[in-house]
C-alpha positions, 0 to 999 in steps of 0.5 A, a space after each residue: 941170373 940174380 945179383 946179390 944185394 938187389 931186393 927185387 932179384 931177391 923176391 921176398 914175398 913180403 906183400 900179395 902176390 898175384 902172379 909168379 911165371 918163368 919170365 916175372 912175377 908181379 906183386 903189391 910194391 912194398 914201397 908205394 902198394 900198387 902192383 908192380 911187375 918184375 922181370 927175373 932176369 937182372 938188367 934193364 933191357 928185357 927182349 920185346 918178347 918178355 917185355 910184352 908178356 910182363 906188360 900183358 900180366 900187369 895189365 890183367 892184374 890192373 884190372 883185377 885191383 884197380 877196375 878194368 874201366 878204361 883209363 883207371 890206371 896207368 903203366 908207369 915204368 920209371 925205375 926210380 929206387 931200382 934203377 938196375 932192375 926192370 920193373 913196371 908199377 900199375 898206379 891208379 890214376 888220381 879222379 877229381 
């Protein structure tokens, strides 16, 4: 089910994506370039069963961008601009 005026719902592939399955698609945010993952369904509460498969792509196509080095990126799951769409950013962890 999508919801009109949702742009992740939408899924405009303005930036690259890396993978696109029946339950998500996982691609470069537009908003901050890390690679975010999407669930297809709109709402916020995925069953455990999709939400770990989301959770399994994203963390492979971290390692891909970001290193597969133990602690080089992180799952950052605050929905902050689209807080009514379940989605999930792989950010690279700052080095000092």
């Amino acid at each position: 089910m999508t919801t009109p005026h949702c742009d992740l719902c939408e899924a405009a592939r303005y930036t690259e994506w890396y993978h696109d399955d029946d339950i998500c698609w996982v691609a470069e945010c537009e908003s901050c370039s890390v690679p975010m993952v999407v669930w297809r369904q709109h709402g916020v509460n995925p069953p455990d069963a999709d939400r770990q498969h989301m959770l399994e792509v994203l963390g492979g196509v971290a390692d891909r961008v970001h290193g597969a080095e133990m602690g080089v990126w992180w799952l950052d799951d605050d929905m902050r601009s689209i807080p009514d769409h379940f989605h999930v950013h792989a950010r690279r962890r700052l080095r000092w």
